[in-house]
C-alpha positions in Angstrom: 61.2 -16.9 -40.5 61.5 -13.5 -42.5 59.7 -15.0 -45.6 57.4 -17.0 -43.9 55.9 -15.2 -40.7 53.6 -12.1 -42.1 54.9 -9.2 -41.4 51.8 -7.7 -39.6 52.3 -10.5 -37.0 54.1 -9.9 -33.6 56.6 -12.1 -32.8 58.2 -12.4 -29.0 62.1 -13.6 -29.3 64.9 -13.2 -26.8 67.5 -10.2 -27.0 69.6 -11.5 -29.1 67.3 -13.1 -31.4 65.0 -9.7 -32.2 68.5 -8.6 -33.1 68.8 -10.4 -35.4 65.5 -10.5 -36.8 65.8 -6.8 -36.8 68.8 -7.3 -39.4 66.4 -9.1 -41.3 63.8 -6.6 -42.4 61.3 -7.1 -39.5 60.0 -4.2 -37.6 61.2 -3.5 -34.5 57.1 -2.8 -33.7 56.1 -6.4 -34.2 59.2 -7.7 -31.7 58.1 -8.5 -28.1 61.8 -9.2 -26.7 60.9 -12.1 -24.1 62.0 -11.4 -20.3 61.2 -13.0 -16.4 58.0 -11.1 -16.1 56.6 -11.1 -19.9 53.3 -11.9 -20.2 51.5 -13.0 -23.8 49.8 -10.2 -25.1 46.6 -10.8 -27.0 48.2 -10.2 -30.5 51.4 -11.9 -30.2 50.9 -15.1 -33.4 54.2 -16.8 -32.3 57.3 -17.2 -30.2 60.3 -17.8 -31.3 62.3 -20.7 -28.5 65.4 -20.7 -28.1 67.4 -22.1 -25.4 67.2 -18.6 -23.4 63.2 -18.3 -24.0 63.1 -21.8 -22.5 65.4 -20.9 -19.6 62.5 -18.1 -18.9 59.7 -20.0 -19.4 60.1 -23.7 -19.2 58.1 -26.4 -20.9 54.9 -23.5 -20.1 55.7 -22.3 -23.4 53.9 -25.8 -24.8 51.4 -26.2 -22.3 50.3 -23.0 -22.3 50.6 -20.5 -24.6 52.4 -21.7 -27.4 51.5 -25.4 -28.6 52.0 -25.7 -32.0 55.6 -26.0 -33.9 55.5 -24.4 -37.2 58.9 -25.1 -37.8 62.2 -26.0 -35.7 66.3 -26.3 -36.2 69.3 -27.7 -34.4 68.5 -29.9 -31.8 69.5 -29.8 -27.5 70.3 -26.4 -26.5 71.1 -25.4 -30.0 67.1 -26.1 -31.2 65.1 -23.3 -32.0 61.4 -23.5 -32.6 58.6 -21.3 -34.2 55.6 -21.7 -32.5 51.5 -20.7 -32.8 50.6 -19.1 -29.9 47.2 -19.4 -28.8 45.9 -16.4 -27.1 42.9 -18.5 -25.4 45.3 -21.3 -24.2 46.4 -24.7 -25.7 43.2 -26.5 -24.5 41.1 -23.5 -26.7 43.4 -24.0 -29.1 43.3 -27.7 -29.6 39.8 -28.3 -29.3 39.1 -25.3 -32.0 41.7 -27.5 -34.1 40.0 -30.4 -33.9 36.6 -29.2 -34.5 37.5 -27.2 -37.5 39.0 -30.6 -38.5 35.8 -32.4 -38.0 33.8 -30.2 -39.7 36.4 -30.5 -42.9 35.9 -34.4 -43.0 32.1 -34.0 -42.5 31.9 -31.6 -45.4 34.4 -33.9 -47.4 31.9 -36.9 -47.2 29.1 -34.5 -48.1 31.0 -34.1 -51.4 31.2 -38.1 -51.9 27.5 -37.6 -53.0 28.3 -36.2 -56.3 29.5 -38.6 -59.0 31.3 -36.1 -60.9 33.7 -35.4 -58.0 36.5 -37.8 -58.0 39.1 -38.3 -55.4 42.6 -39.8 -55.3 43.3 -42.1 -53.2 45.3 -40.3 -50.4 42.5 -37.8 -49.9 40.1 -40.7 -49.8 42.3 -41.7 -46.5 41.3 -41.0 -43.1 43.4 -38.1 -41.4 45.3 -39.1 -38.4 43.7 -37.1 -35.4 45.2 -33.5 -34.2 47.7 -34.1 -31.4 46.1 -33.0 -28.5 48.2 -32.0 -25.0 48.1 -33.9 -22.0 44.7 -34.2 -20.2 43.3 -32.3 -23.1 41.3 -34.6 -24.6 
């Protein structure tokens, strides 16, 4: 996560994991360590899940504030994800990702009207649709 998250995002994490993220070069100014009363500020960009952060939370983390997985390890109680949050909400946030998306396919066919623009034939295939949370369209 060192190399991958910018470091002029914040990133919430348990106790033991902004430890450890301390060790690894990120500033203990961008660590939110997670506890029973947190709330999401407005310039956290992701959450770091760990068994202990979903002890705290639940699955609220998902449905809420934090829908999207960048990236995840281990599995069961071992499993620790990276997550987007959204500071609007996962409803905001999905719909915004799936506009953006249909504006990107509606400005990809516009290019299909110039001949010297080729395409191979995975971008000529359709993009499976954003996954959208429950009763969120």
């Amino acid at each position: 996560m060192v190399q991958q998250v910018s470091q002029d995002d914040s990133v919430s994490c348990d106790q033991v994991m902004c430890a450890a993220l301390r060790a690894g070069q990120v500033s203990a100014s961008k660590l939110l360590v997670l506890e029973p009363a947190s709330q999401t500020p407005d310039d956290l960009a992701v959450v770091v899940v760990t068994q202990v952060v979903r002890d705290l939370f639940g699955s609220s983390i998902e449905s809420a504030w934090a829908p999207a997985v960048l990236a995840s390890f281990g599995d069961g109680a071992a499993e620790v994800s990276i997550r987007v949050v959204a500071p609007h909400g996962a409803l905001t946030y999905f719909k915004q990702l799936n506009s953006g998306q249909a504006d990107r396919a509606l400005n990809g066919k516009s290019l299909e009207a110039f001949p010297q623009i080729t395409f191979s034939a995975s971008a000529q295939a359709p993009s499976p649709p954003v996954r959208s949370i429950r009763g969120c369209g």
